[in-house]
C-alpha atoms as a printed R data frame, in Angstrom:
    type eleno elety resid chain resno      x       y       z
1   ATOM     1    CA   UNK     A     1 83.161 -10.047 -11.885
2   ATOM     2    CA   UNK     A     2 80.178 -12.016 -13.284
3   ATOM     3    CA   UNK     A     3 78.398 -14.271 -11.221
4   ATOM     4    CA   UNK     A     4 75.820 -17.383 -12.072
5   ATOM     5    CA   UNK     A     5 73.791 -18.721  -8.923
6   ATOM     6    CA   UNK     A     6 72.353 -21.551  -9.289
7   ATOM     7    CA   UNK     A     7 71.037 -25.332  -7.242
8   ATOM     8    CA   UNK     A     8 68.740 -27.671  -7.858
9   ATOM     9    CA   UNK     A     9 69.170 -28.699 -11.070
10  ATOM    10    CA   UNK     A    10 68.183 -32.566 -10.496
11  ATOM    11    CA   UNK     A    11 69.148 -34.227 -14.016
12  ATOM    12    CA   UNK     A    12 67.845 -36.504 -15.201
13  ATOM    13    CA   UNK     A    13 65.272 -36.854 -12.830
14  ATOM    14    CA   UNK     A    14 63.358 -33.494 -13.030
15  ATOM    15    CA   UNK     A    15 64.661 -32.456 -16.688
16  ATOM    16    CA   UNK     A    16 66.674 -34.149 -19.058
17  ATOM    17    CA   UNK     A    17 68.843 -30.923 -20.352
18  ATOM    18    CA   UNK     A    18 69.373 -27.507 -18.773
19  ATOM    19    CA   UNK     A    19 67.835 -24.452 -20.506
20  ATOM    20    CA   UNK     A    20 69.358 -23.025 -23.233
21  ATOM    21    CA   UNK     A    21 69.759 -19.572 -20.946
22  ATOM    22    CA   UNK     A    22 71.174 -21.096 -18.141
23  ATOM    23    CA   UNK     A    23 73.730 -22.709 -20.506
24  ATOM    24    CA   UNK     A    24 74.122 -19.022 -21.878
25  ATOM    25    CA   UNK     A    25 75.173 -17.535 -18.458
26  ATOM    26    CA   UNK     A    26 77.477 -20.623 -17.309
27  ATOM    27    CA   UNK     A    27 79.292 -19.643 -20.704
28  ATOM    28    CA   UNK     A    28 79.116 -15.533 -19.688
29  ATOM    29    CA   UNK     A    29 79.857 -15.878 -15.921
30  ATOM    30    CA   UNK     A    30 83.143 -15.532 -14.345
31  ATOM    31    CA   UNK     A    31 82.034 -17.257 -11.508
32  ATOM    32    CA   UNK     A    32 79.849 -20.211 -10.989
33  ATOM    33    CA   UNK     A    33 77.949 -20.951  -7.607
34  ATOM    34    CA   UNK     A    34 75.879 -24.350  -7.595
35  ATOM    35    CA   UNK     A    35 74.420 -25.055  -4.148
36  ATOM    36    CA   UNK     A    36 73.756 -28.388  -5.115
37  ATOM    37    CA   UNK     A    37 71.497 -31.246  -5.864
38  ATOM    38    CA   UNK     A    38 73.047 -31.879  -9.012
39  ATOM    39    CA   UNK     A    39 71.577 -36.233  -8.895
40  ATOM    40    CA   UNK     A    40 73.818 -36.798 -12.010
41  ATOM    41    CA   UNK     A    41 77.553 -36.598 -12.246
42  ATOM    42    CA   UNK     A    42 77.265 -35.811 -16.092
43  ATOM    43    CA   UNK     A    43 75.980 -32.092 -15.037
44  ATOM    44    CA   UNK     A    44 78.740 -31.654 -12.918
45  ATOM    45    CA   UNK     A    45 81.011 -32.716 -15.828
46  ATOM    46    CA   UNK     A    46 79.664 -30.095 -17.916
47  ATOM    47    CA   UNK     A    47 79.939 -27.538 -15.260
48  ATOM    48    CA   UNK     A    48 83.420 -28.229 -15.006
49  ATOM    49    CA   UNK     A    49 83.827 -28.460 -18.633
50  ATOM    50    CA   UNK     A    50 82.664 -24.679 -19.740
51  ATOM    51    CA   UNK     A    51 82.546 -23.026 -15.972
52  ATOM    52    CA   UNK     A    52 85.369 -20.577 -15.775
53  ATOM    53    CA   UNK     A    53 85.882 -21.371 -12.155
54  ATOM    54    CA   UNK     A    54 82.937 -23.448 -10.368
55  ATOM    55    CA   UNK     A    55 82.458 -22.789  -6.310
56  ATOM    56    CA   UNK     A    56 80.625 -25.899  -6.051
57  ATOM    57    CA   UNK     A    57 78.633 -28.200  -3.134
58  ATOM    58    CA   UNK     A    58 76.540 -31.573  -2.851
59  ATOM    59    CA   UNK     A    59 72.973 -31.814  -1.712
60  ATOM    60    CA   UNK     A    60 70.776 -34.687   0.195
61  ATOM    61    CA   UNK     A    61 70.052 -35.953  -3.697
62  ATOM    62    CA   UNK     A    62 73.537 -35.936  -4.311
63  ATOM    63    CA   UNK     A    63 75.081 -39.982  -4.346
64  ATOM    64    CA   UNK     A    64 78.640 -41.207  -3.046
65  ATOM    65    CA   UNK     A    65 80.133 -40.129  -6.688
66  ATOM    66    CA   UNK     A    66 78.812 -36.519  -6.526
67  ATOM    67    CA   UNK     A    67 79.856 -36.621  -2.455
68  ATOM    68    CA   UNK     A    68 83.259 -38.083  -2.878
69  ATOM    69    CA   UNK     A    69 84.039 -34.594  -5.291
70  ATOM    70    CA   UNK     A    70 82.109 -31.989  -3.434
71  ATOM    71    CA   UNK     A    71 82.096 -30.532  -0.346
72  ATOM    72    CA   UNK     A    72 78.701 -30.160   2.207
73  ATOM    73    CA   UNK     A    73 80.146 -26.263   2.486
74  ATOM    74    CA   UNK     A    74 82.417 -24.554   0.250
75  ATOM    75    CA   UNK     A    75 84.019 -21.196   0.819
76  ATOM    76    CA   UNK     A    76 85.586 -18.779  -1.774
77  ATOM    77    CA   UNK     A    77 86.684 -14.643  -1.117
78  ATOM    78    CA   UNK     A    78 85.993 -13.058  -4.425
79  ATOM    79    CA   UNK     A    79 86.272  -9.431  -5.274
80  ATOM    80    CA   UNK     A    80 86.242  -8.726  -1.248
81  ATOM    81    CA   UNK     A    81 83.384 -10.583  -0.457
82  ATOM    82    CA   UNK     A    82 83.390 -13.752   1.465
83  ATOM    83    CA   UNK     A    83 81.443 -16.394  -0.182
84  ATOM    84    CA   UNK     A    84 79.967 -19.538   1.092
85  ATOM    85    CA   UNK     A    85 77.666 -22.175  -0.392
86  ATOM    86    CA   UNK     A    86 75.585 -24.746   1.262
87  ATOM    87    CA   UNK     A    87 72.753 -26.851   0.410
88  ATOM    88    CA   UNK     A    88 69.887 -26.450   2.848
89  ATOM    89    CA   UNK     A    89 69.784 -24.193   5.665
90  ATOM    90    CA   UNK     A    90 66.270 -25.305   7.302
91  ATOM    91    CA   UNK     A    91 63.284 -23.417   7.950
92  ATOM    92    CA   UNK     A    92 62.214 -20.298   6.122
93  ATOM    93    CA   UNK     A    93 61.450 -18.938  10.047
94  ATOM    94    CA   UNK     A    94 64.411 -17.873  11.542
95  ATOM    95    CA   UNK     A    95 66.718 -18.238   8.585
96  ATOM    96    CA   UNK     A    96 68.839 -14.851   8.377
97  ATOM    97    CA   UNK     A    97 69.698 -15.198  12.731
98  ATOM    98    CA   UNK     A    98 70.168 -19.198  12.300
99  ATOM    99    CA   UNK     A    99 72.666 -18.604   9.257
100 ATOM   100    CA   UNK     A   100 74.314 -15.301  10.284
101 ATOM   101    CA   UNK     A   101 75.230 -17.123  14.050
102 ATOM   102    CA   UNK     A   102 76.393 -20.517  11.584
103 ATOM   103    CA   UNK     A   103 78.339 -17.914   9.166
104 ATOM   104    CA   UNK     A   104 79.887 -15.397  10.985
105 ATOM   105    CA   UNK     A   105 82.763 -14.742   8.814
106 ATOM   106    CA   UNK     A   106 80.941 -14.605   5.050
107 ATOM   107    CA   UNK     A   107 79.095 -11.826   3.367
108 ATOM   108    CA   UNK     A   108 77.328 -14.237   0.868
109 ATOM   109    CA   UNK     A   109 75.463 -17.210   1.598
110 ATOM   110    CA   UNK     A   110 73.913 -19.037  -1.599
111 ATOM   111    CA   UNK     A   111 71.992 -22.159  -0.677
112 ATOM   112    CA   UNK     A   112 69.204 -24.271  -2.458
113 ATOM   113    CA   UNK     A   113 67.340 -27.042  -1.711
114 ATOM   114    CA   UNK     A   114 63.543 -25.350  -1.126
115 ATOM   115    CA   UNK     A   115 63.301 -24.605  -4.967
116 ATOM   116    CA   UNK     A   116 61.953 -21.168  -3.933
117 ATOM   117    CA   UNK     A   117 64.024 -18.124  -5.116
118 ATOM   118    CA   UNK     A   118 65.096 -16.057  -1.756
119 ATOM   119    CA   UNK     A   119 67.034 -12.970  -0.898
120 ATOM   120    CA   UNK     A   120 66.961 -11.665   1.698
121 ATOM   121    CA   UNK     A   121 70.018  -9.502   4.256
122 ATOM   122    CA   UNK     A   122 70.175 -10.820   8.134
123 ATOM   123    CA   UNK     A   123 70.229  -8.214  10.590
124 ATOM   124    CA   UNK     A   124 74.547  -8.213  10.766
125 ATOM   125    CA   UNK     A   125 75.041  -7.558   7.082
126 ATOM   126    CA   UNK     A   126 75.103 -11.189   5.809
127 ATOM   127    CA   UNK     A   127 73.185 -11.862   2.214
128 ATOM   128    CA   UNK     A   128 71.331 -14.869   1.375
129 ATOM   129    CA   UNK     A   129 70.931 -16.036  -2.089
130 ATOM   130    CA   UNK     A   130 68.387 -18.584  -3.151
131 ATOM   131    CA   UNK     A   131 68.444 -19.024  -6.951
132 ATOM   132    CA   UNK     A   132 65.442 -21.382  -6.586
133 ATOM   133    CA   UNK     A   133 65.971 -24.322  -9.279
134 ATOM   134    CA   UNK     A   134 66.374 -23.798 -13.278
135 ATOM   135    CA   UNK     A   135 64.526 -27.750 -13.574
136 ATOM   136    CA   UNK     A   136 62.231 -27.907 -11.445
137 ATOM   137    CA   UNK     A   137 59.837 -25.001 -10.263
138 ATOM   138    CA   UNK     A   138 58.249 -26.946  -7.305
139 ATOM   139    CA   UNK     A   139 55.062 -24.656  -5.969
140 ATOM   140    CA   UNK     A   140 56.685 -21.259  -7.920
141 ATOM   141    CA   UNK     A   141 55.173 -19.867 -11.097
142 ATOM   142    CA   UNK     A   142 58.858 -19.910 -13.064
143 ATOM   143    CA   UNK     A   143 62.230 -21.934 -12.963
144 ATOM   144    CA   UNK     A   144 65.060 -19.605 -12.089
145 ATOM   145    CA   UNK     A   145 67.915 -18.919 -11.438
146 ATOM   146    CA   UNK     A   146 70.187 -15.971 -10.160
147 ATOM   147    CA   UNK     A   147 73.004 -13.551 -11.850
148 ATOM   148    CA   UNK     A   148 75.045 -10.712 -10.225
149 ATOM   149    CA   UNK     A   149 78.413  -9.034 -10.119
150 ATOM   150    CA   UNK     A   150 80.652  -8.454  -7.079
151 ATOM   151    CA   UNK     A   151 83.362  -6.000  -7.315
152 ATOM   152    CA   UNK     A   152 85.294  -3.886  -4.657
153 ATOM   153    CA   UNK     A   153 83.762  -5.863  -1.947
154 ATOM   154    CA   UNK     A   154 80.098  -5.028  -3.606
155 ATOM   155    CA   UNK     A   155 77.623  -7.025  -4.603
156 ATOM   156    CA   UNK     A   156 75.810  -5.406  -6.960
157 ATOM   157    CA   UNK     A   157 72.800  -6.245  -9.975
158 ATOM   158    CA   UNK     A   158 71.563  -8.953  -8.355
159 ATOM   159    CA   UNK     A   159 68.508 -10.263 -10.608
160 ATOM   160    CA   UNK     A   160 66.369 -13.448 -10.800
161 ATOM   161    CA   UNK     A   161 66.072 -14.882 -14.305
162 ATOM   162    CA   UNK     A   162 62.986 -16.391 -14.632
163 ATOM   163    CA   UNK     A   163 62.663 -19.391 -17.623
164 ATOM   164    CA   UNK     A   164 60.363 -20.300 -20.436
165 ATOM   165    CA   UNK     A   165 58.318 -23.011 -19.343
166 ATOM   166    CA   UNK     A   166 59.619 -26.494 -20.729
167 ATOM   167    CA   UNK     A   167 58.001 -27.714 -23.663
C-alpha cells in the first residue's frame, strides 16, 4: 500500500498552488495522510477530489469550515498498522515519551505543525512521522514532504521528498 504524508500546506496564504510532485504522489498514493493546516477549504476539496482514500485532520490555522469536516485526531488500521494523525504534538524535547503515553494503541503517528521534517521511533515501538510542509519551508533548506508503503503490519521505504524551490 502506497502512502503520501503530508501537513502544512497553508493555501493561499504561504503558496498559491501545490507542487507539481506533490500533486504527482496524491494521484500515485493509495493512502493520503494530511496532518493539517490546510487554511483553505478549496485544498481540501481537491484532496478529496483525486485522493484515493484521505485520513485527514484540522490544525490551529484551520477555520470553523475546515473544523466542522475534520477531526483534531483521526485514526485509521491499514495493512496492520495502527495509524493516527494529529496536528501538533508540542515540544521537540520529550516528544517520543509524551506521544507514546498519549498513543498507546497506534504504531504510526504523523503530525505537522513545526514545518520541520521528523522521524523518529519512541522507546515502545511507536513511529513518528513529520512530513514537514510542501509550501512553506519555515527555517529548513527544502519543502517536503513524506512517502512510504505499509504492508503486513510493516512500514517500510519511508523517504522525504524534498521540492524545487518555488519560482
Amino acid at each position: 500500500m502506497r502512502l503520501l504524508l503530508t501537513s502544512d500546506t497553508h493555501l493561499p496564504t504561504r503558496a498559491r498552488v501545490l507542487p507539481d510532485p506533490l500533486l504527482r504522489a496524491l494521484d500515485e498514493a493509495d493512502v493520503v495522510f494530511h496532518a493539517g493546516d490546510w487554511v483553505d477549504t478549496a485544498t481540501l476539496d481537491l484532496f478529496e477530489a483525486r485522493a484515493r482514500r484521505l485520513v485527514a485532520v484540522h490544525g490551529n490555522n484551520d477555520g470553523p469550515e475546515l473544523r466542522a469536516r475534520l477531526p483534531e485526531v483521526a485514526h485509521v488500521e491499514l495493512a496492520g498498522l495502527r495509524f493516527a494523525v494529529v496536528h501538533e504534538t508540542g515540544p521537540a524535547r520529550g516528544r517520543e515519551q509524551r506521544c507514546s503515553s498519549g498513543f498507546p494503541d497506534t504504531d504510526v503517528l504523523v503530525f505537522g505543525h513545526s514545518h520541520i521534517p521528523w522521524d523518529s521511533q519512541a522507546p515502545g515501538g511507536l513511529r513518528l512521522l513529520n512530513p514537514g510542509s510542501p509550501t512553506d519551508r519555515r527555517r529548513q533548506p527544502f519543502a517536503t514532504y513524506l512517502t512510504a508503503r505499509a504492508h503486513d503490519g510493516h512500514l517500510t521505504d519511508v523517504r522525504l521528498h524534498r521540492l524545487p524551490p518555488r519560482s
